[in-house]
C-alpha positions in Angstrom: -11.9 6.6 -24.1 -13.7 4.3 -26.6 -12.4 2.8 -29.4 -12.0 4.8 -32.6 -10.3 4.0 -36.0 -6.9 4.6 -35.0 -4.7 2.1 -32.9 -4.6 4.4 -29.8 -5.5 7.5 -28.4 -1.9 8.8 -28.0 1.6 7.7 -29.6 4.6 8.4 -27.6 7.7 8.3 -29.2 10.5 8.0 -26.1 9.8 6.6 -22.8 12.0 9.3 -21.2 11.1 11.6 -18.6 8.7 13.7 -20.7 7.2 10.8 -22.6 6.1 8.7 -19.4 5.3 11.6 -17.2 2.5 12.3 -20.3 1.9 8.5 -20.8 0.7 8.4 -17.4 -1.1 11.0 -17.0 -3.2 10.5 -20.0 -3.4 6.3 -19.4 -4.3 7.3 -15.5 -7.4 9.8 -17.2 -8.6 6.9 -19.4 -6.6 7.6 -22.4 -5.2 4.5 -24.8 -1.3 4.9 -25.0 1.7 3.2 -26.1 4.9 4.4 -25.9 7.6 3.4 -28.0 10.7 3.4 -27.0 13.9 2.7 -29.2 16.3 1.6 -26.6 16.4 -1.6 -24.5 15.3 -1.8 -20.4 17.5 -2.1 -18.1 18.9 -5.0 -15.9 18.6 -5.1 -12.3 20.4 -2.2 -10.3 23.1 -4.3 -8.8 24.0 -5.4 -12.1 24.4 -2.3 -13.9 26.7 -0.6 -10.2 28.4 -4.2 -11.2 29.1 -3.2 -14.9 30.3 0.3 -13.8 33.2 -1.4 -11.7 34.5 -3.5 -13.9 34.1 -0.8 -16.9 38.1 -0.2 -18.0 36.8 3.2 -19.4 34.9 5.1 -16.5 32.1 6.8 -18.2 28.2 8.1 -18.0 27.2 5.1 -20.6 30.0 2.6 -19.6 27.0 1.3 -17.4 24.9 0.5 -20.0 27.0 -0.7 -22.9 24.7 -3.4 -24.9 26.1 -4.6 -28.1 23.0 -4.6 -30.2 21.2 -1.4 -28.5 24.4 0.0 -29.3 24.1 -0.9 -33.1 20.6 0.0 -33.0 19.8 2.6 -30.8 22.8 4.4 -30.3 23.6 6.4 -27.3 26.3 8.8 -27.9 28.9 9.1 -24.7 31.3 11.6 -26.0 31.7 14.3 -28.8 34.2 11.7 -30.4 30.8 9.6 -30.4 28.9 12.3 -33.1 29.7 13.7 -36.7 30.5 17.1 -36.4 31.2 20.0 -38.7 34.0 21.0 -36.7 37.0 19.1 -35.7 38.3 21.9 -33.1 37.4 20.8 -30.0 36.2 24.0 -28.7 33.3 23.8 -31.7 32.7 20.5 -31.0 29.3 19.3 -29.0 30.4 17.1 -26.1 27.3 16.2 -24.4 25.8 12.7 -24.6 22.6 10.6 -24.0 20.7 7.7 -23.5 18.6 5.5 -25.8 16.7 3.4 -23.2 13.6 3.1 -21.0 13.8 6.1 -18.6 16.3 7.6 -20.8 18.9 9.8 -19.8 18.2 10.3 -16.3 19.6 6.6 -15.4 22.7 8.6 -15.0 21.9 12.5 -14.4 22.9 13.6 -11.2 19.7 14.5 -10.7 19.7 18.2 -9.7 16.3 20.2 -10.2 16.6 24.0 -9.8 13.6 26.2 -11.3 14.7 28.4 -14.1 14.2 32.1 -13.0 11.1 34.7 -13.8 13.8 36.6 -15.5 14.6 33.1 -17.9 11.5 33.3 -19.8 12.7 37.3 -20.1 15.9 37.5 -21.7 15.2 40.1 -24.5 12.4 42.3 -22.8 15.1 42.5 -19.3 18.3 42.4 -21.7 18.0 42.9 -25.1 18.8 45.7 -27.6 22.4 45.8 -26.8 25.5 44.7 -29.1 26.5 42.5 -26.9 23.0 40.7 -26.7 23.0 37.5 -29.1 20.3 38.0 -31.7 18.3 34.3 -31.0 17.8 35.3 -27.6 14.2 35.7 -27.2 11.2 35.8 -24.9 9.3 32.5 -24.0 5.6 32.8 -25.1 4.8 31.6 -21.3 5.8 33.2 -18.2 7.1 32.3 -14.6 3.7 32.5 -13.4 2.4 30.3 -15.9 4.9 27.3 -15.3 4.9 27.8 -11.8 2.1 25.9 -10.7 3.8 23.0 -13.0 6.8 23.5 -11.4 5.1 22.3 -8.0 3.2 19.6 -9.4 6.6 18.3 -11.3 8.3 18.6 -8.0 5.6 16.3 -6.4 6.4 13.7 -9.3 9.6 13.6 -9.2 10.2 13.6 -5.4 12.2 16.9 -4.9 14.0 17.5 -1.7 14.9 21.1 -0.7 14.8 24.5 1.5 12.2 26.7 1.1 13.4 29.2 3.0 16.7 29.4 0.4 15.1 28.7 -2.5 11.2 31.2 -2.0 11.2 34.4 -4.3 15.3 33.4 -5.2 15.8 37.0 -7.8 11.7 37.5 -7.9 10.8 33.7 -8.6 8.5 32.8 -5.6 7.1 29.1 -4.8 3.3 28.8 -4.1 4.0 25.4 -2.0 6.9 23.8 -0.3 9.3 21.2 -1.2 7.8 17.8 -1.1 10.9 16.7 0.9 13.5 18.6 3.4 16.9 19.4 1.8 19.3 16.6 1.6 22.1 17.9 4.1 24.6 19.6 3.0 28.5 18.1 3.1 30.9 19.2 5.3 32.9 20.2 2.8 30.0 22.5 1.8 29.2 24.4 5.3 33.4 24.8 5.5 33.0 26.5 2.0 30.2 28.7 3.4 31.3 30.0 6.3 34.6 31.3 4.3 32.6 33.1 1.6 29.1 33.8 2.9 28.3 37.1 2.6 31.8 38.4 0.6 31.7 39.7 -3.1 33.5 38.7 -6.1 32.7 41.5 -9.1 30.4 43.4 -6.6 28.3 40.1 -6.5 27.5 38.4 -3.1 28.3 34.6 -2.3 26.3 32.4 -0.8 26.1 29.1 -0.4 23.0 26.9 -1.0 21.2 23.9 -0.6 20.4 22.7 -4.3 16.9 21.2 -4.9 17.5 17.3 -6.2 15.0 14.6 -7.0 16.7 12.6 -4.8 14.7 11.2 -1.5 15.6 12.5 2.1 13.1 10.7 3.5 11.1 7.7 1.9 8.9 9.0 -1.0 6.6 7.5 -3.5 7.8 3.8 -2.6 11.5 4.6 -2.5 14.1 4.6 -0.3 16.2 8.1 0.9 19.6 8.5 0.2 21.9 6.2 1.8 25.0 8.2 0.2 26.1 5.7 -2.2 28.0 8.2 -4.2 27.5 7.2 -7.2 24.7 8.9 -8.6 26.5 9.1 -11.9 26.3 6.8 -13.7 23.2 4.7 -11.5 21.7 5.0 -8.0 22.2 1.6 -6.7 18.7 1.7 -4.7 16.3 3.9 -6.2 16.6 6.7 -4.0 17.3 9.2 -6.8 14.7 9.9 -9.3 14.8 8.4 -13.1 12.4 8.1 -15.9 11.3 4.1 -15.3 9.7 5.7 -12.5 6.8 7.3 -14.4 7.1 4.4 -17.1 6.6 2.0 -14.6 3.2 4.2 -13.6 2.0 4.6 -16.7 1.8 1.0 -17.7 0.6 0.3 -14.1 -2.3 2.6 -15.2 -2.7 0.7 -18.6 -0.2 2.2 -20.7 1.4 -0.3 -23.2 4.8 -0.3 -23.4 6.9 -1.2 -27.2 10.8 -1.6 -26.5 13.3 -2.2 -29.3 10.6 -0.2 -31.7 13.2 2.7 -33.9 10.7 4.8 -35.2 11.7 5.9 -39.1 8.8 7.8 -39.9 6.0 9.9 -39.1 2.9 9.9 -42.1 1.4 13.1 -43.1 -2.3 13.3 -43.7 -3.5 15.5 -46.5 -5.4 17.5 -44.2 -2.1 18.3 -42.6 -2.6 16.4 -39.8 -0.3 13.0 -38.3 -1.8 10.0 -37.1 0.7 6.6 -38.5 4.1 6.1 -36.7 6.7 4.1 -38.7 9.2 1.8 -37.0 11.7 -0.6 -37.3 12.1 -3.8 -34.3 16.1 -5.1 -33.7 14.9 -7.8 -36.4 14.4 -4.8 -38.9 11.2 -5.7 -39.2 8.9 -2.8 -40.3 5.5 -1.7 -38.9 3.4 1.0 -38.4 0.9 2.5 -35.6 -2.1 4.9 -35.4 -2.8 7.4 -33.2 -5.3 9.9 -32.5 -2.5 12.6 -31.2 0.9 11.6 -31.7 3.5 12.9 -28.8 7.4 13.1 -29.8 9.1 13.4 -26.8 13.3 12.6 -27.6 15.7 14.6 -26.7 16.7 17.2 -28.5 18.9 16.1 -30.7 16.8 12.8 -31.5 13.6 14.8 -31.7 14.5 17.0 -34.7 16.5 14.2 -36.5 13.1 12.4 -36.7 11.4 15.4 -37.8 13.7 16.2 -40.7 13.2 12.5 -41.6 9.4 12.6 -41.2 9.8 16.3 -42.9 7.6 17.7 -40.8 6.6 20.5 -38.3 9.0 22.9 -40.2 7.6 25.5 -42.2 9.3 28.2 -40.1 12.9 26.5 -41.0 13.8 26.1 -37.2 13.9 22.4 -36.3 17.3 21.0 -35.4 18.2 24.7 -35.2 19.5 26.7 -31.7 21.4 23.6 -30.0 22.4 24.3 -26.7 24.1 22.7 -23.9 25.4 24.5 -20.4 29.5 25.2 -20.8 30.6 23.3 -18.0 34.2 24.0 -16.5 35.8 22.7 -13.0 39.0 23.9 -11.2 40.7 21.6 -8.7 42.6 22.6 -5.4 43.7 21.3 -2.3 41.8 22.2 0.9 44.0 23.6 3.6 42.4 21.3 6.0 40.7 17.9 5.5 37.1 17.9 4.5 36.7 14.3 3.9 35.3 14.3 -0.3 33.0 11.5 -1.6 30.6 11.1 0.9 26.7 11.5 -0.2 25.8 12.5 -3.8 28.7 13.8 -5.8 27.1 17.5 -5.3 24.6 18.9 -2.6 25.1 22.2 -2.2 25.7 25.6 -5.2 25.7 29.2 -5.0 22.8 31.1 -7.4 24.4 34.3 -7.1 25.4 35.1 -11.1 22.8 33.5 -12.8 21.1 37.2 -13.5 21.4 40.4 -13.1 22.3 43.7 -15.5 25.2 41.9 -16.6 23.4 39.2 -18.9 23.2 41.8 -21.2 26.5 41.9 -22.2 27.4 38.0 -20.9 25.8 35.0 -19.6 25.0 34.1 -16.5 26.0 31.0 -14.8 25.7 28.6 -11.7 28.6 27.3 -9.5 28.2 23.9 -7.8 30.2 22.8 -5.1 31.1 19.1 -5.5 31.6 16.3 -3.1 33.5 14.3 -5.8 37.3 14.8 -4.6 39.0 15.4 -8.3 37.4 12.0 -9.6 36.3 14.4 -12.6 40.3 15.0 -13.1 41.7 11.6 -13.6 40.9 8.0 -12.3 42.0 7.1 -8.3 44.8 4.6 -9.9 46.2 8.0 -11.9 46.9 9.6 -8.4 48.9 5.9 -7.0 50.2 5.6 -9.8 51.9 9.1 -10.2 53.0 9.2 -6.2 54.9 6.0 -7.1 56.6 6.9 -10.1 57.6 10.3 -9.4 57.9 10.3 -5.9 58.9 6.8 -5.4 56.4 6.5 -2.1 55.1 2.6 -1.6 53.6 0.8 1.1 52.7 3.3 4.9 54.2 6.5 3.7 52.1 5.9 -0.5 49.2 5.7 1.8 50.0 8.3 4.3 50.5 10.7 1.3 47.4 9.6 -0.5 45.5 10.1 2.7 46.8 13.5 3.0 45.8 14.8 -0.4 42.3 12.8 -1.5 40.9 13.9 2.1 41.8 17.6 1.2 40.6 17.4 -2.6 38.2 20.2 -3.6 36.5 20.4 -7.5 34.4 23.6 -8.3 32.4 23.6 -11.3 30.3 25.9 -13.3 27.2 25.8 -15.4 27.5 28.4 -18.1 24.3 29.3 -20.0 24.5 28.6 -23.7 23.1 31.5 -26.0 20.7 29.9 -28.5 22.5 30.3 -32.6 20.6 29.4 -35.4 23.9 27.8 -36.6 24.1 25.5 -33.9 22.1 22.8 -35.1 21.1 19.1 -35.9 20.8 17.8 -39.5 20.6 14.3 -41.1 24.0 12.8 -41.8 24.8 10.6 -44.6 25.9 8.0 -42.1 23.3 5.7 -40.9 22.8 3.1 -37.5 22.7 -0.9 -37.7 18.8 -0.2 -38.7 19.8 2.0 -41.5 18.6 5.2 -40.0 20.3 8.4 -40.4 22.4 9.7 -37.3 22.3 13.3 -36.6 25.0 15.7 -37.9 25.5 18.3 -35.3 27.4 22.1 -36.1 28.1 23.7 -32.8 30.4 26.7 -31.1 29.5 28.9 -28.3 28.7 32.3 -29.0 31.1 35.2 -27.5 28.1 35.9 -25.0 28.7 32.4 -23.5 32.5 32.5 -23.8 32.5 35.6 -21.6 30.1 34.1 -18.9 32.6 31.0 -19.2 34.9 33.3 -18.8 33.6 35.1 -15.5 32.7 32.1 -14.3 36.2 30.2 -14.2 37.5 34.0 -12.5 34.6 33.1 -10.0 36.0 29.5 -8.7 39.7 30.9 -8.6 38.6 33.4 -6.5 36.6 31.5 -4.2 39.9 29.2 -3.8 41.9 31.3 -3.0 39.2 32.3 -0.3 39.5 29.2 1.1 43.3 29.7 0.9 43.5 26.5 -1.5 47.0 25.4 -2.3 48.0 22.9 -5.9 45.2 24.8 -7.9 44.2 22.9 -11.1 42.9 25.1 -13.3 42.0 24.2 -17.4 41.5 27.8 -17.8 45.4 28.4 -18.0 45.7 26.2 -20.8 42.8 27.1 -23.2 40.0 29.7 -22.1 37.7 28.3 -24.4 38.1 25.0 -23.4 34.7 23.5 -21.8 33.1 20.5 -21.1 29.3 19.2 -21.8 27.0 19.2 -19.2 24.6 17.1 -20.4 21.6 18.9 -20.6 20.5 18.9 -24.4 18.0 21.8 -25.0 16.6 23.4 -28.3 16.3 22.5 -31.6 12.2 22.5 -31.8 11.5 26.1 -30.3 8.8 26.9 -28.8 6.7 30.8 -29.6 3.8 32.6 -31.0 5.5 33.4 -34.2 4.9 29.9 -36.7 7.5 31.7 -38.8 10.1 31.8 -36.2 9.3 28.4 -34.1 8.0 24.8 -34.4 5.5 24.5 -31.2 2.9 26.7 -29.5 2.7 27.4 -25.8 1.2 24.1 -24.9 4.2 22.2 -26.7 1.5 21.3 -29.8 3.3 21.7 -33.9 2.4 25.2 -35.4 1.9 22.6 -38.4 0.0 19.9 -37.2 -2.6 20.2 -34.9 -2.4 16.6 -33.2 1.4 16.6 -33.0 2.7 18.0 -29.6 6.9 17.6 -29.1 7.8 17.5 -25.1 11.0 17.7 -23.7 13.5 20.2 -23.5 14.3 20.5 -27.4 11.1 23.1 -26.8 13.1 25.6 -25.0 13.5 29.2 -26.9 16.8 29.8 -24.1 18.1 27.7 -21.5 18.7 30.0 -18.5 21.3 28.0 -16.2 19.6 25.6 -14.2 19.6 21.9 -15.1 16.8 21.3 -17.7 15.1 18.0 -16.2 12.7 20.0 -13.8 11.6 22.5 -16.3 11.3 19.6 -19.4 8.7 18.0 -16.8 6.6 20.8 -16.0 6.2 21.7 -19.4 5.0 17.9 -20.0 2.6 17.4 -17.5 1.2 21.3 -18.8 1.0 20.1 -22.1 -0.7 16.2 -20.9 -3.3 18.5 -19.4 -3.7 20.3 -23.1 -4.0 16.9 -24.9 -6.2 15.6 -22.7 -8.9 18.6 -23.6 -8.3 18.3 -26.8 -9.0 13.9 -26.6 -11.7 15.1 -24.6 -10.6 14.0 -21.4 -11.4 16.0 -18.0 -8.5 15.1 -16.0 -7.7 16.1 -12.2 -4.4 17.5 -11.7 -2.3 14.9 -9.2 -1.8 15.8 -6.1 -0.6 12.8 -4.3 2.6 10.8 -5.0 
């Protein structure tokens, strides 16, 4: 591109997955890009596993505590961690994020299922009942339309998976394979199967499947396979799983520049309408400003709208920061009747598909079930379990270790996914609080609609039965204690809608403002409904589909990539 009278082609606010995957492929086209990114980067691998270990509080940001990004660039670990409406904490959103280079996917566990044709369907399959929550709509796109993204987002990434489980899975087919084979299922998994295969809970079949991660099974783009560190959350220790510094890395490789520690506080409107000066503030709270020809917002969803409502922009239909979601996540605990030998490979390999659709999602929601590798690690710290054998049962020295062998080698955790119904009520607005820069933090309203709670619901009825398949013994399960109790799953989606309608959403179909015609938002605050797959694989495709828009619209003829 040549020169113009802006600073750059493209501004990129966020260096996450969705920000570099379009950094790169614009810089790669020719394009002049920056990014800015408000958090820090981060120290070698070793160091941060190092950090984790010594961490007194076990947790997905305890990896990356820095006292000024902290300050600065906040990354919330824990509902405890937001201002909320609600002080119940069954109305309370418990799903965190990070503020640095790469973003959140440092710690994801970096699972990549597609959503299903019927996802982008929900009202024309579903709707018109009661039962049927009133935000649920159609996505302007369909299946078809993302699935050609889908492949090229899997080639990205690095996705490793079956093709023969995963091809036409409820009418979704795949027009290419897997870039990688499946990693392996546990043994713990295959035992599972062959107790449930092919049985039916609420006249619904199990079975068991390999689930689709950006995680290497054979070397890939550079890195390493899986060597089965386990501990995927909160870092893999050699590269092996995917994360956002991968495409940062490959867009400044391909002439990207790259602004860290840059809190952006402002977006300028033209009077034509149109946005070309990003605001932002350094650690020092120094203040500066730069121009782009298209400007790119691509936060998560919760950081995304904040800036919006700052900038007041993009928001004539009313809808930014509105239809939070999350998945309702929910495990049960239980002792296998035979030892399967837990945390060995990624914390989870292997899931069953079965409930995320059918008739039912009219009246409920659907939901995933992941079988987990992770003992009951999600229950209580290793020391809890020592700790308790010698205080209650009095054990020490061969027979403490005799029992502890006997029970962590049998540990089983199920877990569910539970899709969240968009709520207009659910939302992000500007608090009166501010961050060490003296930017507002987000104030966030949210409680689960009774569509979710029943899936949540069904879906906690689901892993009981499927223990006591298995003929599971000391059953753990939070259900007993609160129904409505849940937990986040970390996969922050809505709040910037995308449709046809400018009165009812903020972005087209190409992820470009309804308001502002050289403003496009990425990332999964863009989703209308989140389905029940993780959010990473489908926030990616709908980048790269949207890099491919601004580059017409800069002029660019780009080449889609085909090669890692």
């Amino acid at each position: 591109m040549s020169p113009g009278k802006n600073d750059f082609d493209v501004v990129i606010v966020g260096a996450g997955v969705a920000g570099a995957m379009v950094a790169y492929r614009l810089a790669k086209a020719g394009a002049r890009v920056v990014m800015l990114e408000a958090g820090i980067r981060n120290p070698p691998r070793p160091q941060i596993a190092g950090a984790y270990a010594v961490a007194v509080i076990k947790s997905p940001h305890s990896a990356y505590v820095q006292t000024e990004a902290d300050a600065k660039a906040p990354s919330p670990d824990s509902a405890a961690d937001y201002e909320q409406t609600s002080i119940e904490p069954d109305k309370q959103y418990k799903s965190g994020y990070e503020r640095r280079t790469g973003g959140s996917t440092w710690h994801w566990l970096g699972h990549t299922p597609r959503m299903l044709r019927s996802d982008f369907e929900m009202r024309s399959r579903y709707g018109g009942g009661k039962d049927f929550p009133p935000a649920i709509v159609d996505w302007p796109i369909t299946y078809d339309d993302l699935e050609p993204w889908y492949c090229d987002a899997e080639r990205e990434m690095g996705v490793a998976g079956s093709d023969e489980e995963w091809n036409n899975l409820f009418d979704s087919p795949r027009s290419k394979p897997f870039p990688m084979s499946m990693i392996w299922p546990s043994y713990s998994d295959m035992w599972i199967a062959d107790k449930i295969n092919g049985k039916k809970f609420e006249g619904v079949e199990y079975r068991v499947r390999s689930t689709p991660s950006a995680r290497n099974s054979s070397l890939y783009d550079g890195r390493p396979p899986c060597a089965g560190n386990s501990i995927c959350v909160p870092v893999c220790p050699i590269g092996a799983k995917y994360d956002g510094y991968v495409h940062v890395k490959k867009a400044v490789d391909a002439g990207a520049a790259l602004w860290e520690q840059c809190a952006v506080n402002g977006i300028d409107k033209d009077a034509d309408g149109s946005v070309h000066t990003v605001r932002f503030l350094t650690y020092g709270n120094v203040p500066r400003k730069v121009s782009g020809d298209i400007v790119v917002i691509a936060a998560n969803a919760i950081e995304t709208p904040k800036l919006l409502l700052i900038a007041k922009l993009a928001n004539r239909s009313g809808q930014v920061g509105c239809n939070l979601m999350d998945h309702l996540s929910k495990s049960t605990y239980g002792l296998a009747p035979e030892k399967l030998f837990p945390f060995r490979g990624p914390p989870s390999t292997s899931g069953i598909e079965s409930f995320r659709d059918g008739a039912f999602r009219s009246k409920w929601a659907g939901f995933r079930v992941s079988l987990n590798n992770d003992g009951w690690s999600r229950k209580s710290s290793p020391q809890a379990q020592i700790i308790q054998l010698v205080t209650e049962k009095k054990l020490i020295g061969v027979e403490l270790q005799a029992e502890l062998f006997e029970s962590v080698t049998r540990q089983v955790r199920l877990s569910c996914s539970v899709e969240v119904a968009p709520d207009r009520n659910n939302k992000v607005e500007l608090s009166n609080n501010t961050d060490g820069l003296k930017i507002p933090k987000p104030k966030l309203t949210f409680s689960p609609s009774d569509y979710s709670l029943r899936g949540l619901a069904h879906a906690t009825k689901t892993l009981r039965d499927i223990f006591r398949r298995i003929d599971a013994t000391s059953i753990i399960d939070p259900n007993d204690a609160d129904p409505k109790a849940f937990d986040g799953a970390g996969h922050i989606m809505g709040t910037c809608r995308m449709g046809k309608d400018p009165s009812q959403s903020v972005v087209d179909s190409q992820c470009r403002s309804h308001d502002h015609r050289n403003l496009f938002i990425v990332g999964s605050s863009v989703f209308p409904t989140a389905g029940s797959p993780n959010p990473t694989l489908t926030l990616a495709a709908l980048a790269l589909r949207a890099a491919e828009d601004i580059g017409k619209q800069l002029g660019i003829k780009k080449q889609r990539q085909t090669k890692p």
